[in-house]
ModelCIF file with pLDDT and N, C-alpha, C, O atoms, coordinates in Angstrom:
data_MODEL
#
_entry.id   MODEL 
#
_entity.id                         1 
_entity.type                       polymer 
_entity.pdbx_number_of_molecules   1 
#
_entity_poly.entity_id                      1 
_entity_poly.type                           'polypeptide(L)' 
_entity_poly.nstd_linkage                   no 
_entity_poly.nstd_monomer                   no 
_entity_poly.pdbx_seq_one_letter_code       
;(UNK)(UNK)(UNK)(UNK)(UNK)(UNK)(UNK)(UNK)(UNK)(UNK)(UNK)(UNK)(UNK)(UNK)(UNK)(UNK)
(UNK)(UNK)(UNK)(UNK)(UNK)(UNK)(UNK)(UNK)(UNK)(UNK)(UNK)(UNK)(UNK)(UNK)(UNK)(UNK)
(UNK)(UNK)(UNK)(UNK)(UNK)(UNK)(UNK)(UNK)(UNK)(UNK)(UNK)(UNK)(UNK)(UNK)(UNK)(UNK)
(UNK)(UNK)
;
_entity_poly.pdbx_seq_one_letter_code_can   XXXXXXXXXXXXXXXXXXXXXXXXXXXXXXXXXXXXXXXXXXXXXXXXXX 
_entity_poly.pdbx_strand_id                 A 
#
loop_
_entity_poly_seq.entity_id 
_entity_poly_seq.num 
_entity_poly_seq.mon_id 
_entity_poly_seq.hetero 
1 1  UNK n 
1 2  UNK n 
1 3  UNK n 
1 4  UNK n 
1 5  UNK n 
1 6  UNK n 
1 7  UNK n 
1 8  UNK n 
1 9  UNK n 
1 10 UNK n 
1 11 UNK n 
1 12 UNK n 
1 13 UNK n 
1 14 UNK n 
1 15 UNK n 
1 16 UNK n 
1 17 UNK n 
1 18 UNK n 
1 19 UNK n 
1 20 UNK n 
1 21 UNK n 
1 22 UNK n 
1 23 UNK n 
1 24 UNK n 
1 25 UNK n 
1 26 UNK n 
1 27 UNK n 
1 28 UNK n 
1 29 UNK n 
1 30 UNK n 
1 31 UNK n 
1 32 UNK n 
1 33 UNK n 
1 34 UNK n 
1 35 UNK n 
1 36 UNK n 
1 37 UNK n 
1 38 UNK n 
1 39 UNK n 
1 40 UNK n 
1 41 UNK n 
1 42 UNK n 
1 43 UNK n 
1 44 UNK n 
1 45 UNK n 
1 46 UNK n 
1 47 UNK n 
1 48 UNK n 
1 49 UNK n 
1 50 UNK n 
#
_struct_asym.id          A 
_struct_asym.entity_id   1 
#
loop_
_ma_qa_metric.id 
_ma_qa_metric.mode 
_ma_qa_metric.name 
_ma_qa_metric.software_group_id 
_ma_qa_metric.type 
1 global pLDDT . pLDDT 
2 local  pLDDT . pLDDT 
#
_ma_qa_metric_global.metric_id      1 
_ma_qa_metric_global.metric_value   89.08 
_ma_qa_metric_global.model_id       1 
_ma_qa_metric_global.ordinal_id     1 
#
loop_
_ma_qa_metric_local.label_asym_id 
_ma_qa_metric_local.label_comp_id 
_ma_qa_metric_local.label_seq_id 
_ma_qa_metric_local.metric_id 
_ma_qa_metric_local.metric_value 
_ma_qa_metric_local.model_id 
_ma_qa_metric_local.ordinal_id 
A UNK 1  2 57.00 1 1  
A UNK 2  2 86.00 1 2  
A UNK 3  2 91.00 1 3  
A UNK 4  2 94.00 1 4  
A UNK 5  2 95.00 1 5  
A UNK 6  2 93.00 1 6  
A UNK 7  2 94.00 1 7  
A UNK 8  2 94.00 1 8  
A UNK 9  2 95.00 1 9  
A UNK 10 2 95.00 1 10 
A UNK 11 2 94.00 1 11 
A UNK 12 2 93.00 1 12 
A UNK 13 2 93.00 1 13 
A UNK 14 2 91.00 1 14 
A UNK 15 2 93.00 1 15 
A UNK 16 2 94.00 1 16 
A UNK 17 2 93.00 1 17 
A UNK 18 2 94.00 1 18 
A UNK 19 2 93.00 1 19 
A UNK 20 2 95.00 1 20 
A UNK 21 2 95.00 1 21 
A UNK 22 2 96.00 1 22 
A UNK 23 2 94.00 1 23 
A UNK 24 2 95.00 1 24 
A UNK 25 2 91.00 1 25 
A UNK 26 2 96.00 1 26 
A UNK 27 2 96.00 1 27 
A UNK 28 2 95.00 1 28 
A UNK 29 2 95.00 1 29 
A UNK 30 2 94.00 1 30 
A UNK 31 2 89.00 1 31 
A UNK 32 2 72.00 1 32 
A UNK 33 2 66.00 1 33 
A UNK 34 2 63.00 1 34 
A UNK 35 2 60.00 1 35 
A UNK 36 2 69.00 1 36 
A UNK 37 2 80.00 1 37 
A UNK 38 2 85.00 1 38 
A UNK 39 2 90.00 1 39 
A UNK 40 2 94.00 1 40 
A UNK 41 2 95.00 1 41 
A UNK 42 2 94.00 1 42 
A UNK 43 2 93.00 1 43 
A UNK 44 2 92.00 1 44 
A UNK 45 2 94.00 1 45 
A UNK 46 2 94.00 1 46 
A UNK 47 2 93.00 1 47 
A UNK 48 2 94.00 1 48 
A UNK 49 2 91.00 1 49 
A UNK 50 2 72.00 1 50 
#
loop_
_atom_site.group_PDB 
_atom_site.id 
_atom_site.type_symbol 
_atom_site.label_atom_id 
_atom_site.label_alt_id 
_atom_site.label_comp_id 
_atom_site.label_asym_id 
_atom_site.label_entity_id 
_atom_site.label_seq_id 
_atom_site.pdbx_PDB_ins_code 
_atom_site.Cartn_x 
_atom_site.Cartn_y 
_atom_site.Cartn_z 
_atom_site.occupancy 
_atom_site.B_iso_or_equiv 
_atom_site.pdbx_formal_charge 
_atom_site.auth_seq_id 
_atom_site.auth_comp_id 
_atom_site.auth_asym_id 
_atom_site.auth_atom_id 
_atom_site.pdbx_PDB_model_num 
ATOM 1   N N  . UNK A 1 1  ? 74.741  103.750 99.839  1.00 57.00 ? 1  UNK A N  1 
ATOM 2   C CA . UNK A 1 1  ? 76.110  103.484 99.426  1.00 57.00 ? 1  UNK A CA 1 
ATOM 3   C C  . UNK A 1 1  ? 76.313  101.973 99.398  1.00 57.00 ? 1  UNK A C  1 
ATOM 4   O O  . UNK A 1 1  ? 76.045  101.447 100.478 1.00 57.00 ? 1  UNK A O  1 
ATOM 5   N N  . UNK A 1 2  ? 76.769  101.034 98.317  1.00 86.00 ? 2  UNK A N  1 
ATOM 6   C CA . UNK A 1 2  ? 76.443  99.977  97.760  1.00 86.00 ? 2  UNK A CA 1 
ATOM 7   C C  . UNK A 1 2  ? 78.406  99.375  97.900  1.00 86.00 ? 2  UNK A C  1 
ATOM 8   O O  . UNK A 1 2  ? 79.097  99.138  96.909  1.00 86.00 ? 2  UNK A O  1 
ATOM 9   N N  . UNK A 1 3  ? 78.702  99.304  98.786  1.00 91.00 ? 3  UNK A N  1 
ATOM 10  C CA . UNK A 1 3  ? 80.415  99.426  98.735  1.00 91.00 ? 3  UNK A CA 1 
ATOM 11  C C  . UNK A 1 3  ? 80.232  97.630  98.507  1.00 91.00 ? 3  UNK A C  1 
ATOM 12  O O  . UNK A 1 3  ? 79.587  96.839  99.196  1.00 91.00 ? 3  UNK A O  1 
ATOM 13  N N  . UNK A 1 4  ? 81.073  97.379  97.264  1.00 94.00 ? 4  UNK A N  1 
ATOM 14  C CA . UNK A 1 4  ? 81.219  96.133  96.928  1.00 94.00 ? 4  UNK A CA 1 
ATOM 15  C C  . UNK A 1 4  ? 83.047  95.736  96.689  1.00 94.00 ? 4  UNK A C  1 
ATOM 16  O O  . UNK A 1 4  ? 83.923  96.577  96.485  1.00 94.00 ? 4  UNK A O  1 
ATOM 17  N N  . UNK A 1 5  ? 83.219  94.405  96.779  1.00 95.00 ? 5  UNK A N  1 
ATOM 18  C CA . UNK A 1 5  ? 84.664  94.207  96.428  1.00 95.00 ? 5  UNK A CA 1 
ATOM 19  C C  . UNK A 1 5  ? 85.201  94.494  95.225  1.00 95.00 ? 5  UNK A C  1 
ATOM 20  O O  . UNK A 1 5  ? 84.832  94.004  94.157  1.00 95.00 ? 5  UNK A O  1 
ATOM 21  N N  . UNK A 1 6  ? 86.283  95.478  95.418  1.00 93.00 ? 6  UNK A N  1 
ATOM 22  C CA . UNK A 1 6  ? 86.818  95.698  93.910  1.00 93.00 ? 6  UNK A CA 1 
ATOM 23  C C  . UNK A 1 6  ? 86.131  97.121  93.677  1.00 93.00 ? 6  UNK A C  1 
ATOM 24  O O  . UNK A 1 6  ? 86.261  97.415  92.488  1.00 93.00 ? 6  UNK A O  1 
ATOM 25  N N  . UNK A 1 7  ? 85.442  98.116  94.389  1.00 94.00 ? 7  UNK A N  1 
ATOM 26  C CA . UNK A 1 7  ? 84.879  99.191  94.760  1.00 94.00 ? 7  UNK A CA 1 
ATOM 27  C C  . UNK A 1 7  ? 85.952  99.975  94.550  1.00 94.00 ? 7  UNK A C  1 
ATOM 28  O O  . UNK A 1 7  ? 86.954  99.355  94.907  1.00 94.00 ? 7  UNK A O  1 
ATOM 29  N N  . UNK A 1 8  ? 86.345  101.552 93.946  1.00 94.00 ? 8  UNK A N  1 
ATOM 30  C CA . UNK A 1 8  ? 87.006  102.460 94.347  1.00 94.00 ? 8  UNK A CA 1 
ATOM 31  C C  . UNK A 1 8  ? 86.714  102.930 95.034  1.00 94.00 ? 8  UNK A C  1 
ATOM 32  O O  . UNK A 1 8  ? 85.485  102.890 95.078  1.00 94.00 ? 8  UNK A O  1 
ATOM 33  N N  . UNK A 1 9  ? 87.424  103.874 96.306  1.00 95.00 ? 9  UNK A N  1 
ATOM 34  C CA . UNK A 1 9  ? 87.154  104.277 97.306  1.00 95.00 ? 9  UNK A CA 1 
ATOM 35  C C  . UNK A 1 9  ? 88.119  105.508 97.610  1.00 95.00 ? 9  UNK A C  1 
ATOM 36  O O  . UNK A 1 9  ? 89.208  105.761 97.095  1.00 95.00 ? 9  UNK A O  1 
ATOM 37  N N  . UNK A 1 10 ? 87.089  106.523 99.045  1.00 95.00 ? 10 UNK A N  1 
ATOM 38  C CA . UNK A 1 10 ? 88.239  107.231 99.281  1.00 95.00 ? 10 UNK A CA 1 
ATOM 39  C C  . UNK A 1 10 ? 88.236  107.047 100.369 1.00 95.00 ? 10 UNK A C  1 
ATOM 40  O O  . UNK A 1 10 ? 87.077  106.926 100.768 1.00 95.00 ? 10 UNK A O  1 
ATOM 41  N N  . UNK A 1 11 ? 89.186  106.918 101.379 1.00 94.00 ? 11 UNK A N  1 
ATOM 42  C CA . UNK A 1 11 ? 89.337  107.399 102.954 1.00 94.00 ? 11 UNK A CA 1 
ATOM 43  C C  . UNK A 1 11 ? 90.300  108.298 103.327 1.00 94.00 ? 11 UNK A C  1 
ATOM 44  O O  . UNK A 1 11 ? 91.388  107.734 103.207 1.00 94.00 ? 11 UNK A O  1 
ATOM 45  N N  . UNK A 1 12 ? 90.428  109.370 103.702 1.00 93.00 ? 12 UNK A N  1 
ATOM 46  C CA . UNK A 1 12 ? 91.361  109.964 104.579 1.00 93.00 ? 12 UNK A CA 1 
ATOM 47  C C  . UNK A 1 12 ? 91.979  110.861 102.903 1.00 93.00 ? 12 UNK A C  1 
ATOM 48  O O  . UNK A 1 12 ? 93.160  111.147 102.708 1.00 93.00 ? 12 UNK A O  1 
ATOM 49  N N  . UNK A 1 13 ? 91.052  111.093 102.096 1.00 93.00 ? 13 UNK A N  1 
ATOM 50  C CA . UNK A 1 13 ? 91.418  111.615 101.138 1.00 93.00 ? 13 UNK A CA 1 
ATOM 51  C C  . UNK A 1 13 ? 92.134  111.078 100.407 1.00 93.00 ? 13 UNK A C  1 
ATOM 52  O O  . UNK A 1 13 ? 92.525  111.926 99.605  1.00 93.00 ? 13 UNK A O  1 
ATOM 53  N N  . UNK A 1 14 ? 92.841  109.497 100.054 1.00 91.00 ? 14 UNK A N  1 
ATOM 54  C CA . UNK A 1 14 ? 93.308  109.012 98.944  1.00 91.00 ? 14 UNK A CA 1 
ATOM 55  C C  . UNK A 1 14 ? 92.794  107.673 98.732  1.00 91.00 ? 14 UNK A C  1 
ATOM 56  O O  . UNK A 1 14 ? 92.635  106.808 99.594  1.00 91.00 ? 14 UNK A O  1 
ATOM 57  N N  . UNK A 1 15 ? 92.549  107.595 97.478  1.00 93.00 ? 15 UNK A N  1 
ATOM 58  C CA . UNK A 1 15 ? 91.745  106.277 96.797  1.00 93.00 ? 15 UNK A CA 1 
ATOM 59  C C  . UNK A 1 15 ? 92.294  105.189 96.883  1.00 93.00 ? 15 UNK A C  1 
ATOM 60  O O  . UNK A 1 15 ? 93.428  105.077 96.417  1.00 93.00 ? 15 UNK A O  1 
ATOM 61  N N  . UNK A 1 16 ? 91.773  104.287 97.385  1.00 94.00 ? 16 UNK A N  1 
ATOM 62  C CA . UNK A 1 16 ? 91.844  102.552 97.543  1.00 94.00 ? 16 UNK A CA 1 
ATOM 63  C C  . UNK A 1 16 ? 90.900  101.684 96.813  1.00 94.00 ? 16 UNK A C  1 
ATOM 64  O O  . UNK A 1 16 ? 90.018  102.048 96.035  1.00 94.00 ? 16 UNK A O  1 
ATOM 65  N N  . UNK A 1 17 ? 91.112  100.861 97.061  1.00 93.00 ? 17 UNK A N  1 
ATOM 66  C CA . UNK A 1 17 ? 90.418  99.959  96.079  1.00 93.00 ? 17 UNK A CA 1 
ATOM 67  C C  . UNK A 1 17 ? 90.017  98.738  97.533  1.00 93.00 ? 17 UNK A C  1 
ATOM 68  O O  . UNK A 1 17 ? 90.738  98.506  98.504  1.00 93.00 ? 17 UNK A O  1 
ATOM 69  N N  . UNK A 1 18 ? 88.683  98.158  97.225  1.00 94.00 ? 18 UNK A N  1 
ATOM 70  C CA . UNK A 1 18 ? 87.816  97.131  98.469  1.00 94.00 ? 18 UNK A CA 1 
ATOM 71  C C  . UNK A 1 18 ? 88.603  95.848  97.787  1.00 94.00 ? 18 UNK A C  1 
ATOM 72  O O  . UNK A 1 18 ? 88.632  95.376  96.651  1.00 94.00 ? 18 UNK A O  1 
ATOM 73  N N  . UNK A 1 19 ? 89.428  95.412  99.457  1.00 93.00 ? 19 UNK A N  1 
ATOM 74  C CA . UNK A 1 19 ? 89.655  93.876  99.037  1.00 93.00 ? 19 UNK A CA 1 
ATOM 75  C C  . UNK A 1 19 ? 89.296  92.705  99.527  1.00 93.00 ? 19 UNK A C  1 
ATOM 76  O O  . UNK A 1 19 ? 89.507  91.524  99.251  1.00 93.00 ? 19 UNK A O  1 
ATOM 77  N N  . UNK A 1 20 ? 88.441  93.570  100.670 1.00 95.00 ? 20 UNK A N  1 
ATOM 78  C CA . UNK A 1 20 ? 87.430  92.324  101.691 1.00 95.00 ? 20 UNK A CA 1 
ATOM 79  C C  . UNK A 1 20 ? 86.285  92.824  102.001 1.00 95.00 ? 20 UNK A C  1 
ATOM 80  O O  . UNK A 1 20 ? 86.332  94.039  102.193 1.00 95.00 ? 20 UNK A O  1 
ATOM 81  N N  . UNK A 1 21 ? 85.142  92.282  102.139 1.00 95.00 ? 21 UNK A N  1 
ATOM 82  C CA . UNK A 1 21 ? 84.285  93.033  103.324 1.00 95.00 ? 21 UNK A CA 1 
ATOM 83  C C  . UNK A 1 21 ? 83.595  92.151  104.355 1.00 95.00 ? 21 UNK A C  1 
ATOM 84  O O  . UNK A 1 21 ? 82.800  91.259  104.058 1.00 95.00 ? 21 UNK A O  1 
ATOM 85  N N  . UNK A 1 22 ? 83.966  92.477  105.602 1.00 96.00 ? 22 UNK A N  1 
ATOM 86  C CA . UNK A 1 22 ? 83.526  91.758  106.822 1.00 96.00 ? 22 UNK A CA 1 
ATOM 87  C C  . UNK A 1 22 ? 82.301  91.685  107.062 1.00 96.00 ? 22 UNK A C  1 
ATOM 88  O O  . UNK A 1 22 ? 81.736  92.639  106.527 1.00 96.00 ? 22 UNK A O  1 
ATOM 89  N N  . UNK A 1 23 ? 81.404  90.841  107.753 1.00 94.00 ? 23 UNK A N  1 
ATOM 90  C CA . UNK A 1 23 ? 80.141  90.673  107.473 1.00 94.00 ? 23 UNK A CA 1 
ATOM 91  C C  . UNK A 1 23 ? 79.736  91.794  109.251 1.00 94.00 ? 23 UNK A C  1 
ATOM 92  O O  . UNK A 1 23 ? 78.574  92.188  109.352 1.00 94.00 ? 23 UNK A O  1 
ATOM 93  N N  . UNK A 1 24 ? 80.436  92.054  110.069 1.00 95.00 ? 24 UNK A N  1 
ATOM 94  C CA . UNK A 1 24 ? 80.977  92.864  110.971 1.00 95.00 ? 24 UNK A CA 1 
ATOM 95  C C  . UNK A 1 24 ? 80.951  94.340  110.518 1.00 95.00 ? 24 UNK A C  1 
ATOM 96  O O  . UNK A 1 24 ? 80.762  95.198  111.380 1.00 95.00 ? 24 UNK A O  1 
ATOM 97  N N  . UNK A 1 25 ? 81.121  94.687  109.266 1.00 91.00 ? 25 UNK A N  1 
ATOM 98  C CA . UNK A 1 25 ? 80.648  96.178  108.929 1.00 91.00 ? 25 UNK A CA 1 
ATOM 99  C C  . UNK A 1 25 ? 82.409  96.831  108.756 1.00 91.00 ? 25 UNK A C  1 
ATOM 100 O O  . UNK A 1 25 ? 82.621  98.030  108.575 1.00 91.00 ? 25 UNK A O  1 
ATOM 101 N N  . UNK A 1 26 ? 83.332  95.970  108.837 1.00 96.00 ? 26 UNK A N  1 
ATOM 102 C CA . UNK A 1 26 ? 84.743  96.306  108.776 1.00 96.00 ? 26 UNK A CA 1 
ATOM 103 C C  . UNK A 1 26 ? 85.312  95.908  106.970 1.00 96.00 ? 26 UNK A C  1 
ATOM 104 O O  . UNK A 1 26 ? 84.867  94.927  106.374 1.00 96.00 ? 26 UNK A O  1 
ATOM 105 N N  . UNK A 1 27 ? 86.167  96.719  106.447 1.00 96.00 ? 27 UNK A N  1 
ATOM 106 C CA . UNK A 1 27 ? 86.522  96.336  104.985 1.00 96.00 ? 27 UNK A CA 1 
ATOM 107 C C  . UNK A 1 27 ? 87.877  96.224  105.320 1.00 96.00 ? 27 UNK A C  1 
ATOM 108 O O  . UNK A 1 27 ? 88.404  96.719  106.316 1.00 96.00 ? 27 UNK A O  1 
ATOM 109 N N  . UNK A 1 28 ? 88.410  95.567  104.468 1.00 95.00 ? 28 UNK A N  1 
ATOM 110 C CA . UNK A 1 28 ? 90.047  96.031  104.037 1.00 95.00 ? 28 UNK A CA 1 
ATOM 111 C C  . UNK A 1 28 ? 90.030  96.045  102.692 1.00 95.00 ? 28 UNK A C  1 
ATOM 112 O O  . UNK A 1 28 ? 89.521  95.332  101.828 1.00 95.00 ? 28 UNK A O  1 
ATOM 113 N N  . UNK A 1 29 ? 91.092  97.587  102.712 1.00 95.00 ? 29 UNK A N  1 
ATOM 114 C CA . UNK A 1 29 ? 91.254  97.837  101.727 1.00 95.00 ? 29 UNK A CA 1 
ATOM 115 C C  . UNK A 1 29 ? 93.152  98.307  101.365 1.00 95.00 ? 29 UNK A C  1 
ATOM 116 O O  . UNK A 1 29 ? 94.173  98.235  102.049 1.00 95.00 ? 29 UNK A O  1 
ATOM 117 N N  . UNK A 1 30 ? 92.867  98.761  100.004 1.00 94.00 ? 30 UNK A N  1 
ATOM 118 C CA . UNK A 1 30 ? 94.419  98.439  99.404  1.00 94.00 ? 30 UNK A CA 1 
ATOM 119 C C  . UNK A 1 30 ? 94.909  99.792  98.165  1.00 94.00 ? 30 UNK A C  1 
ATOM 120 O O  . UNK A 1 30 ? 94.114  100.186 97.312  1.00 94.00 ? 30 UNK A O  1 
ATOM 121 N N  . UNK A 1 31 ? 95.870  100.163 98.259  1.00 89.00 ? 31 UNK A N  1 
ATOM 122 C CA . UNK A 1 31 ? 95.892  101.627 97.355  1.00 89.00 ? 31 UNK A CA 1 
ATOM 123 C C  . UNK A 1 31 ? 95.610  100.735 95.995  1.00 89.00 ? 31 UNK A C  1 
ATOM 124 O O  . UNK A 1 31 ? 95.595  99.508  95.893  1.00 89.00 ? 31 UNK A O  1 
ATOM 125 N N  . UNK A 1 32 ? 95.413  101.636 95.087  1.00 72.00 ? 32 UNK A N  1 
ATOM 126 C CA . UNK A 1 32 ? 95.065  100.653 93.980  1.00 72.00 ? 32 UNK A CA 1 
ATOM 127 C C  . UNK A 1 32 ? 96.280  100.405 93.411  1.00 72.00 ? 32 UNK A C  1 
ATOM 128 O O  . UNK A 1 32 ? 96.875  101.450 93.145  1.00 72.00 ? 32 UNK A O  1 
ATOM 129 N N  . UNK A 1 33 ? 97.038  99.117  93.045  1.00 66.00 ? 33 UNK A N  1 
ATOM 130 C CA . UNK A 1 33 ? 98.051  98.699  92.114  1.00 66.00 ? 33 UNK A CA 1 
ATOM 131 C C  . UNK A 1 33 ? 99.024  98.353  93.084  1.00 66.00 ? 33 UNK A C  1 
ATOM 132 O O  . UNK A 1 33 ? 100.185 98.169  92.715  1.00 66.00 ? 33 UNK A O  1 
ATOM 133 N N  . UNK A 1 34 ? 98.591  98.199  94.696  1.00 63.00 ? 34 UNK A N  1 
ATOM 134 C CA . UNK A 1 34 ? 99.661  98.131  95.686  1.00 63.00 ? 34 UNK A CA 1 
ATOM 135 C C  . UNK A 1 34 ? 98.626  96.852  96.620  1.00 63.00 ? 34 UNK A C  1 
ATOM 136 O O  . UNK A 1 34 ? 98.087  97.267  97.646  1.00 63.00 ? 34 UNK A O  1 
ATOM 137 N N  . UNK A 1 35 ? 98.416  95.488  96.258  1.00 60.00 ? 35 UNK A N  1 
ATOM 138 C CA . UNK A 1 35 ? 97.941  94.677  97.425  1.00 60.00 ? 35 UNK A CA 1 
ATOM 139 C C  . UNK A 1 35 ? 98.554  94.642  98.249  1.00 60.00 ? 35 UNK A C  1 
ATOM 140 O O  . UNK A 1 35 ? 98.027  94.339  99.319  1.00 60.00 ? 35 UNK A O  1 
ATOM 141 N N  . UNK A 1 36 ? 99.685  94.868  98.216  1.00 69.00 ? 36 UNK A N  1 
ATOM 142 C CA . UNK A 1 36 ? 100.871 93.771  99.295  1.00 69.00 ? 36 UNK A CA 1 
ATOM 143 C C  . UNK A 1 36 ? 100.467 95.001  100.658 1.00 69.00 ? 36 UNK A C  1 
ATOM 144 O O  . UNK A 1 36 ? 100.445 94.456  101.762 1.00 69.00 ? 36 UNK A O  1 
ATOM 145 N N  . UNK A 1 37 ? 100.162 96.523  100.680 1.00 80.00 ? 37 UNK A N  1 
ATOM 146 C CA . UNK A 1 37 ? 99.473  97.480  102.239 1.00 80.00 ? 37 UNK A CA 1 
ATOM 147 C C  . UNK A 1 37 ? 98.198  97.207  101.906 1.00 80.00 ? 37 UNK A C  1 
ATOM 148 O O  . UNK A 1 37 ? 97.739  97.437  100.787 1.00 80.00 ? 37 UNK A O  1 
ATOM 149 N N  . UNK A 1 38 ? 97.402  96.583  103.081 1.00 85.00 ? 38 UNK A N  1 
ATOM 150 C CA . UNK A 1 38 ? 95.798  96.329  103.216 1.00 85.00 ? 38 UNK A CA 1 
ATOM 151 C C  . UNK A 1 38 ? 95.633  97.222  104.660 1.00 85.00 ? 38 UNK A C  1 
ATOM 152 O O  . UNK A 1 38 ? 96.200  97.043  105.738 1.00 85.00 ? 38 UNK A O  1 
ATOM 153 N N  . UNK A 1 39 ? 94.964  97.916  104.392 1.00 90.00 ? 39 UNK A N  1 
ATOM 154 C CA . UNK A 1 39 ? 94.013  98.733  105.583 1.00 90.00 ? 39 UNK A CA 1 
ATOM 155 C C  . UNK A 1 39 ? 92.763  97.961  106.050 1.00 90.00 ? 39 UNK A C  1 
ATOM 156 O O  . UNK A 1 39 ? 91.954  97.554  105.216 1.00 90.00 ? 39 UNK A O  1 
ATOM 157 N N  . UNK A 1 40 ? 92.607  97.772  107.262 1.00 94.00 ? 40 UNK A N  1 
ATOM 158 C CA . UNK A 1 40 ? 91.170  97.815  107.627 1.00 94.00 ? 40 UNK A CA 1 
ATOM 159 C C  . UNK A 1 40 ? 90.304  98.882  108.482 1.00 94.00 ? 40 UNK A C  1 
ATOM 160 O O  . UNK A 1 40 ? 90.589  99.233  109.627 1.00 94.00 ? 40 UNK A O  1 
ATOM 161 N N  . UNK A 1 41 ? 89.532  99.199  107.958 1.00 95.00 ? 41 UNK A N  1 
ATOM 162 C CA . UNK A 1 41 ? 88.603  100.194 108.237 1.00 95.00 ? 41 UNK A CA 1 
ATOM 163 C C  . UNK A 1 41 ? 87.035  100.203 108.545 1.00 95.00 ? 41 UNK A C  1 
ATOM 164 O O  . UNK A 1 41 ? 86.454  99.121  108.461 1.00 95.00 ? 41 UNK A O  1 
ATOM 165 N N  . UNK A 1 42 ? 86.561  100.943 108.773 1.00 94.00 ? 42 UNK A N  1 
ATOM 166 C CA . UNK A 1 42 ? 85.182  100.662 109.005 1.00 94.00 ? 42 UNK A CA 1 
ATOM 167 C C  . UNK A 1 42 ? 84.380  100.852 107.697 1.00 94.00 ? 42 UNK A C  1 
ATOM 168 O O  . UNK A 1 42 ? 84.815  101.622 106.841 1.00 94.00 ? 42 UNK A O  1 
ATOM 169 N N  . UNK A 1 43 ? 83.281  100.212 107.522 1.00 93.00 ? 43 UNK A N  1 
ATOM 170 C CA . UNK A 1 43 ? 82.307  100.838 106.071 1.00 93.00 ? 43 UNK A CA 1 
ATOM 171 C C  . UNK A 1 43 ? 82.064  102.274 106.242 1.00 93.00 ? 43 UNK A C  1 
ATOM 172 O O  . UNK A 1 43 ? 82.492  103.155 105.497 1.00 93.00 ? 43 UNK A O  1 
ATOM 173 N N  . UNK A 1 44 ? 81.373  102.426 107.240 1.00 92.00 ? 44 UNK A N  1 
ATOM 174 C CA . UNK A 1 44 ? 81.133  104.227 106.929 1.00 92.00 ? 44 UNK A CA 1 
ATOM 175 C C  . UNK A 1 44 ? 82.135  104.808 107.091 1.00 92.00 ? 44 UNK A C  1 
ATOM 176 O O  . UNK A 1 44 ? 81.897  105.971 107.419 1.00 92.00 ? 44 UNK A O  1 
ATOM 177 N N  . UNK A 1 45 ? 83.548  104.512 107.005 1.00 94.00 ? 45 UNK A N  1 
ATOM 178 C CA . UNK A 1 45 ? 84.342  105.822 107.401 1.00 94.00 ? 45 UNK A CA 1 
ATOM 179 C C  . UNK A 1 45 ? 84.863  105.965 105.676 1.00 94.00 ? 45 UNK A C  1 
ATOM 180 O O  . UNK A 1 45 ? 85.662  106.878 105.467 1.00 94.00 ? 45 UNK A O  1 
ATOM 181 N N  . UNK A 1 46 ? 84.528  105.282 104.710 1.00 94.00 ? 46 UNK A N  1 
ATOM 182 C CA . UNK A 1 46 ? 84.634  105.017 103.520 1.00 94.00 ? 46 UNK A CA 1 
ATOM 183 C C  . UNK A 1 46 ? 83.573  105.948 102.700 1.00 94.00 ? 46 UNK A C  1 
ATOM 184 O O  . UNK A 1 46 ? 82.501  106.357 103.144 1.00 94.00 ? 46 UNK A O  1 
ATOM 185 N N  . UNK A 1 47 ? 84.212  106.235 101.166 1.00 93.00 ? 47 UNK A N  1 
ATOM 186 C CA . UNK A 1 47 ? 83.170  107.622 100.626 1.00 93.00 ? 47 UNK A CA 1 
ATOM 187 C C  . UNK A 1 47 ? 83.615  106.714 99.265  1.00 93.00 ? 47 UNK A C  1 
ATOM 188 O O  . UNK A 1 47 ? 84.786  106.622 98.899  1.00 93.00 ? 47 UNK A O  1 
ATOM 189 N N  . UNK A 1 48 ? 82.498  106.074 98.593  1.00 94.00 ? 48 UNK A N  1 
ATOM 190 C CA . UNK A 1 48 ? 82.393  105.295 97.433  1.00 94.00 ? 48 UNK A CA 1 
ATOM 191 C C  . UNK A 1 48 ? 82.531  105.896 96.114  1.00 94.00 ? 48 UNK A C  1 
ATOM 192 O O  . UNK A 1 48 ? 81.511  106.332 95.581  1.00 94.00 ? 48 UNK A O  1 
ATOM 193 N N  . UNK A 1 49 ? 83.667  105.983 95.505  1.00 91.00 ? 49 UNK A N  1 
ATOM 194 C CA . UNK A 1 49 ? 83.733  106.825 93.580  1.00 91.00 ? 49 UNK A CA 1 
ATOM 195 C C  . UNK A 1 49 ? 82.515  106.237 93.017  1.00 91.00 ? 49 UNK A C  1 
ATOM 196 O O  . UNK A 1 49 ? 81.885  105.321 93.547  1.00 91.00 ? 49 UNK A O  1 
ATOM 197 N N  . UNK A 1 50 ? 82.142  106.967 91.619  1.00 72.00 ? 50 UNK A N  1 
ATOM 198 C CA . UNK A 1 50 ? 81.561  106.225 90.734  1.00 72.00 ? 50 UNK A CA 1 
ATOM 199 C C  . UNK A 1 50 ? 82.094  105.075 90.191  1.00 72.00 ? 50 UNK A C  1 
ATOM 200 O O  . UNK A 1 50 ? 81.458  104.437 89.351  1.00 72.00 ? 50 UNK A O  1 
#
């Protein structure tokens, strides 16, 4: 799993979009079309779209 910035994503069953990734193994991420809520999360708790 190749999770890069700008990645679609799912966690917790709804899609985000990657707006950081920590070199720590932690991302934040953001619903897509909504920056202004950033989540941070872990990489594996993340499930990568095509």
């Amino acid at each position: 799993m190749d999770i890069e910035v700008g990645s679609r994503v799912v966690y917790k069953g709804v899609e985000y979009q990657v707006v950081w990734i920590y070199e720590n193994g932690n991302v934040e991420i953001a619903k897509k079309g909504q920056q202004n809520k950033i989540d941070l999360v872990t990489k594996n708790a993340l499930t990568k779209l095509d």
